[in-house]
N, C-alpha and C positions, 0 to 999 in steps of 0.2 A: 140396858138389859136386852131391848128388843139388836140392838146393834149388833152383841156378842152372835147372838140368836140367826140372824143373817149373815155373818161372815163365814160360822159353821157352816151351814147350811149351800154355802158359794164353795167352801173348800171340799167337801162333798162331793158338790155336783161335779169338780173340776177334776178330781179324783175317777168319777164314775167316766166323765168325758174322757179321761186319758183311756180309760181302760177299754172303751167304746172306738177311740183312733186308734187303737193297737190289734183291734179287730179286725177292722174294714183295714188298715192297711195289711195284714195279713190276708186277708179275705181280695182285697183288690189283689191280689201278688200271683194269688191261685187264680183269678176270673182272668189275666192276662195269661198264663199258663196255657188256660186251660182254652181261651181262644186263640193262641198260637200253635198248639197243637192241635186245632180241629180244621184249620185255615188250610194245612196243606190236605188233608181229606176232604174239604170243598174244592180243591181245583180238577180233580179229576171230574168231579160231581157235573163238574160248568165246562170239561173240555169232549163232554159229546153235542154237546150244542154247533160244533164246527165241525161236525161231519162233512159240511156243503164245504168247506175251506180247505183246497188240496195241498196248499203248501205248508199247512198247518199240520193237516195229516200227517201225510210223506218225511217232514222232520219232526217229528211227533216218535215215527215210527225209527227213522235214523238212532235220534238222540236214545232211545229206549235199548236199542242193540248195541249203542258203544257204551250206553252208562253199564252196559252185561259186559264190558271187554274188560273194563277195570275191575271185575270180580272174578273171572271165568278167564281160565288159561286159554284154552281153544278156541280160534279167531273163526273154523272155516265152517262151522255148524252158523255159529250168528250172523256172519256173511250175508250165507245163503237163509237162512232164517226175517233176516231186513231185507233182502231182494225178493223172496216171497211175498212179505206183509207190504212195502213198497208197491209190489204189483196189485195187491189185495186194494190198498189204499185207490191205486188208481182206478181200476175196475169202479169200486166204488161209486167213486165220481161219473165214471161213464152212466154206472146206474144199473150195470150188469152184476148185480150181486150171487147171482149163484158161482159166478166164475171167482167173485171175491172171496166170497166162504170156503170153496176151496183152497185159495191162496191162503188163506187167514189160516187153516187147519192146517194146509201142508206144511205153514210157516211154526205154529206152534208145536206140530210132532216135533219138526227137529229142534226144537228149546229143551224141549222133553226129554226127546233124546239124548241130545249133549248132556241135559245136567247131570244123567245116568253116567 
């Protein structure tokens, strides 16, 4: 009796466990989601930490104006938009920041611009 008594009681549990792994693997399915979607909103987070890192910068700033070409018909706005923030970028570095913040401004009007 006591036997019958335990084998229910295992078939149960094995029941309640499936139904417990069917969770957490759902549940782990969204917790990897949902850290791969936060992952690329941490790299901007950690890429002003290499402010002091000019080559980082300057192709920072490059890569940013051509990943705009493959969207944006009009080349001569972005151009000149990357050759402002490029100079911004260096300024920077020199440590001359007010001359940067203008480059950095003149460079975003014409983003601005263009997207009009």
């Amino acid at each position: 009796g006591s036997s019958d008594s335990e084998l229910n009681s295992l078939e149960v549990d094995g029941d309640t466990l499936a139904a417990v792994d069917d969770g957490m693997a759902s549940g782990s399915i969204r917790h990897t989601a949902t850290q791969s979607s936060s992952s690329p909103i941490q790299q901007p987070v950690t890429s002003p930490s290499r402010l002091g890192v000019e080559s980082g910068q300057s192709s920072g700033a490059l890569s940013f104006a051509s990943s705009l070409r493959n969207y944006i018909e009009k080349k001569d706005y972005l151009e000149e938009a990357s050759e402002q923030i490029a100079l911004a970028v260096q300024k920077e570095v020199e440590q001359d920041f007010a001359v940067a913040f203008s480059y950095y401004r003149r460079g975003v009007d014409l983003l601005l611009q263009g997207v009009q």
